[in-house]
C-alpha positions as CSV (number, residue, x, y, z in Angstrom):
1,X,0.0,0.0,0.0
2,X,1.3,3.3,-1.2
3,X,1.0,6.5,1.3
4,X,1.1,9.6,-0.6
5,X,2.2,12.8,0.2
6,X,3.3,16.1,-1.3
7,X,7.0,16.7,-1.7
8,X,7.3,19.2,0.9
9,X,5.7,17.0,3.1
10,X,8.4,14.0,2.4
11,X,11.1,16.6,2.4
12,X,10.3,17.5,6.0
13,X,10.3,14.0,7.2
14,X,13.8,14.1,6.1
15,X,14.4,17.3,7.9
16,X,12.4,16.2,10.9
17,X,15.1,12.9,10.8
18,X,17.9,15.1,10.7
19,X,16.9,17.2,14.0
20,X,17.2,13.5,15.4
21,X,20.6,13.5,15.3
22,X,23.2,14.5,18.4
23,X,24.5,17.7,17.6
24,X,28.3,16.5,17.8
25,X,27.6,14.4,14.8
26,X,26.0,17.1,12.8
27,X,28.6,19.5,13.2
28,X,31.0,16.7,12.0
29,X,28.9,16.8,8.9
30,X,30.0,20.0,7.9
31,X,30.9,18.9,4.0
32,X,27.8,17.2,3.4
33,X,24.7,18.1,1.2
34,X,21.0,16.0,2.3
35,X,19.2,16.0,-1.2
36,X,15.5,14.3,-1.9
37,X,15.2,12.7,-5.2
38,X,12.7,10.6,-6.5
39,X,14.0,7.4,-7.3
40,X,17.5,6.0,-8.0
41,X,18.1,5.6,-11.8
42,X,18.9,1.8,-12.3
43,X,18.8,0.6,-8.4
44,X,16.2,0.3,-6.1
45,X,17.2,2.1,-2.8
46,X,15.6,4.1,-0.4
47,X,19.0,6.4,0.3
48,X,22.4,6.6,-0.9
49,X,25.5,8.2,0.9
50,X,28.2,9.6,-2.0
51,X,31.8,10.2,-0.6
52,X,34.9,9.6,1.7
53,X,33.7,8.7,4.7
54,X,35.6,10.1,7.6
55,X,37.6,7.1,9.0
56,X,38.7,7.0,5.5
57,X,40.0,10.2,5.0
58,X,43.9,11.3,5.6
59,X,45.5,14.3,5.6
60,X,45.4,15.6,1.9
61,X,41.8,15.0,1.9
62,X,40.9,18.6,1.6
63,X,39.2,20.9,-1.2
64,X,36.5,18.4,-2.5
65,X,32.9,19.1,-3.4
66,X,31.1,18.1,-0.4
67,X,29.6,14.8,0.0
68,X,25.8,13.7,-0.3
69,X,23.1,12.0,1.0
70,X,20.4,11.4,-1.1
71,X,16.8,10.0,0.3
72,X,15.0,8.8,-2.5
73,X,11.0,9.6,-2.0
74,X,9.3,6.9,-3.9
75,X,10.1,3.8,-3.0
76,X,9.7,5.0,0.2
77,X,6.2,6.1,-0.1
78,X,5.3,3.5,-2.3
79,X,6.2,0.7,0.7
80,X,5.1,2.2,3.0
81,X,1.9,1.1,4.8
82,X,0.9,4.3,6.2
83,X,2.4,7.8,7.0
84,X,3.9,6.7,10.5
85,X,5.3,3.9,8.6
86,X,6.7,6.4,6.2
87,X,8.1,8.5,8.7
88,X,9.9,5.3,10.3
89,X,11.5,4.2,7.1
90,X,13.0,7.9,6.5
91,X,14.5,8.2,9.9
92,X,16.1,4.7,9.6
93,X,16.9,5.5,5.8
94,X,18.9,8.8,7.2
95,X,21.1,7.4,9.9
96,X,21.5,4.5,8.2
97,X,23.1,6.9,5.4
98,X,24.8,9.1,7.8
99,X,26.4,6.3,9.5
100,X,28.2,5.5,6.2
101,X,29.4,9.1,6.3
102,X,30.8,8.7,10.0
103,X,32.5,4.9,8.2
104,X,29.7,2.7,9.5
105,X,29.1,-0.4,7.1
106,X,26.3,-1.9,6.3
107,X,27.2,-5.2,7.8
108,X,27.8,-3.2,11.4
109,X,24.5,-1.4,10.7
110,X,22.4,-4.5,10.0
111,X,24.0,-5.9,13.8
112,X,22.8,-2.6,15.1
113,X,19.4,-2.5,13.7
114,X,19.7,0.1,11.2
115,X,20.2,-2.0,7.8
């Protein structure tokens, strides 16, 4: 069953995820841009982190377009059950993306609950 909902709507679900996370780890994310997109082009995924993550960066990492986090709205939507279910799947869909950004695999994040 499909929830639907406008784009700001989706967009500040997102938002509303983000305000969910401790502030030390958000001002650690100061090279990273949180985009909404539709769908992925070829793969079916409800987010997508593009970057370095930091554990993997060294000392002439410096000067590079920042990285992103991309939350894509309709596969979302179109799994979710109902709003609250929506709502669920976004705030697990941005830590889960913002954990790669801190180095967090998906392996580490499936043990944790967040996969």
């Amino acid at each position: 069953m499909a929830v639907t909902m406008s784009d700001a709507q989706f967009e500040e679900l997102v938002s509303e995820a983000l305000d969910l996370i401790p502030e030390q780890f958000l001002k650690a994310m100061d090279n990273v841009v949180v985009l909404v997109e539709g769908r992925h082009p070829t793969r079916h995924l409800y987010g997508l982190y593009h970057g370095v993550a930091l554990t993997s960066r060294n000392s002439h990492y410096s000067w590079n377009l920042p990285d992103t986090i991309t939350i894509y709205r309709e596969p979302i939507l179109a799994h979710a059950a109902d709003a609250d279910a929506a709502r669920e799947q976004v705030v697990t869909t941005v830590i889960h993306e913002v954990a790669h950004h801190f180095g967090i695999d998906d392996d580490r994040l499936d043990e944790l609950g967040w996969a």
